[in-house]
C-alpha positions in Angstrom: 93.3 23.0 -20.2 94.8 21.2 -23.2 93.6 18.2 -25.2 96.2 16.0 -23.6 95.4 17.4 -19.9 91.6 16.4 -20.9 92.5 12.9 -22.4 94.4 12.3 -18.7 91.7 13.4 -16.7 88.9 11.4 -18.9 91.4 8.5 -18.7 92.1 8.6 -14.9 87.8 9.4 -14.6 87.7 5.8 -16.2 90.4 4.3 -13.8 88.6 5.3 -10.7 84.9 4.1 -12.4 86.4 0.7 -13.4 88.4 0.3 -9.8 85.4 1.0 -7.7 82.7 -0.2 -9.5 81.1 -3.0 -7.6 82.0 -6.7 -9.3 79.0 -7.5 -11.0 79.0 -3.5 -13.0 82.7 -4.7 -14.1 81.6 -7.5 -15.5 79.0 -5.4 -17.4 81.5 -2.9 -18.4 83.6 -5.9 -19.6 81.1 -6.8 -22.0 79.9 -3.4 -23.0 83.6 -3.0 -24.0 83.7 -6.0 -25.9 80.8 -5.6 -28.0 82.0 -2.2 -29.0 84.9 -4.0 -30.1 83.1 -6.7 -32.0 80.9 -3.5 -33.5 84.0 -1.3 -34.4 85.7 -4.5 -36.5 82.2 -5.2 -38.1 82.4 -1.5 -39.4 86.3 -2.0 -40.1 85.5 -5.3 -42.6 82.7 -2.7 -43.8 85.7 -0.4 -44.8 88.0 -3.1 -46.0 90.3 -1.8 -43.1 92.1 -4.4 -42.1 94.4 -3.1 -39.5 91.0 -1.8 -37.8 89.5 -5.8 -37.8 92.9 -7.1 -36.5 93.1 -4.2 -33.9 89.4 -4.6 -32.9 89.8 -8.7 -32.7 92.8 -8.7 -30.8 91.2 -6.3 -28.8 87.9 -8.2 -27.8 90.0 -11.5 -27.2 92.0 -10.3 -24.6 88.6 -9.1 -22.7 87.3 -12.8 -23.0 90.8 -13.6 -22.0 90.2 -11.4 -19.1 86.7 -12.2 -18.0 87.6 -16.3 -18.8 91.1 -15.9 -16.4 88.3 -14.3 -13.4 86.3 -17.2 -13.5 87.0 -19.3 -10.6 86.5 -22.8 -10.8 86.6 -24.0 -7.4 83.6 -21.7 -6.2 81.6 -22.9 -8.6 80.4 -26.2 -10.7 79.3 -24.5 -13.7 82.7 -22.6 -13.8 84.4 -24.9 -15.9 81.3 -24.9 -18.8 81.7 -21.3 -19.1 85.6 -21.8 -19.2 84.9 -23.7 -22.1 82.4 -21.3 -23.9 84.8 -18.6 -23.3 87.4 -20.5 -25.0 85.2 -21.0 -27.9 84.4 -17.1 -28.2 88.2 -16.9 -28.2 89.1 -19.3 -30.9 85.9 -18.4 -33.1 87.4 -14.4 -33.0 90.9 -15.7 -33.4 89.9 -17.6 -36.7 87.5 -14.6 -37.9 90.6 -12.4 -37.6 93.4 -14.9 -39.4 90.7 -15.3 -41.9 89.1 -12.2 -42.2 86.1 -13.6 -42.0 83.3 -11.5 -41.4 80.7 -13.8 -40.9 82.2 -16.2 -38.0 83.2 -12.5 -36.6 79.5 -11.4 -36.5 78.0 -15.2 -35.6 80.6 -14.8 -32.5 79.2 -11.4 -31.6 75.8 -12.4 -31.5 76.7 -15.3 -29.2 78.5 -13.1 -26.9 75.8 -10.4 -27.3 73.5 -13.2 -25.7 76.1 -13.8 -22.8 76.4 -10.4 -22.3 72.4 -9.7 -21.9 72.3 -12.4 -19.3 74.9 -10.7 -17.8 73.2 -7.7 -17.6 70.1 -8.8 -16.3 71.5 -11.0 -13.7 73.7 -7.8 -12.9 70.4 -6.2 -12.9 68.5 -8.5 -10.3 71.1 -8.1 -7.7 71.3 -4.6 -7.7 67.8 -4.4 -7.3 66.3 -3.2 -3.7 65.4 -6.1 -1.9 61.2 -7.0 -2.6 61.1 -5.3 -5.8 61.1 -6.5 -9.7 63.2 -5.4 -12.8 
């Protein structure tokens, strides 16, 4: 088998994971993505690599793009507050990126690390058997 036969079948692995994984372990995996984004462009303005930030940015707003364009407002009345905090996230990495500012990059990240732990622990609670704690 070659590298590139191994990169498909890793990639198409990741496909079928993503596709049926059950809403709520998206969602996760959405945030786990972005954080490694937000991680990988604090280690690029380490560097001084700026095409890394930019790529790593760009990256990490199109996921809030992504998980903000899933919300659906009509099933819920909180919808349109997190609507509004993910357009925050989006504008705060969009300004850290322009620029190249490391520290509203990294005040971001923490904000959406917190997001991303609730998240996960809400994630958590419904996956758990019926009668027992997390």
């Amino acid at each position: 088998m070659t590298t590139t036969d191994a990169a498909m079948m890793q990639r198409r692995y990741l496909k079928d994971a993503i596709e049926t994984a059950a809403p709520a372990v998206r969602l996760t995996m959405l945030y786990d993505a972005l954080e490694l984004d937000l991680c990988r462009a604090d280690a690029a303005f380490e560097a001084g690599d700026m095409k890394a930030i930019n790529d790593n940015l760009v990256h990490a707003q199109e996921i809030i793009l992504t998980l903000r364009d899933t919300i659906k407002p009509e099933l819920w009345d909180g919808a349109p507050r997190l609507i509004a905090l993910h357009n925050y996230f989006l504008m705060e990495l969009l300004g850290a990126n322009i620029d190249k500012d490391r520290q509203r990059a990294a005040a971001a990240a923490a904000l959406i690390g917190r997001v991303g732990d609730a998240w996960r622990a809400a994630a958590e609670s419904v996956s758990a058997p019926e009668g027992t704690a997390s």
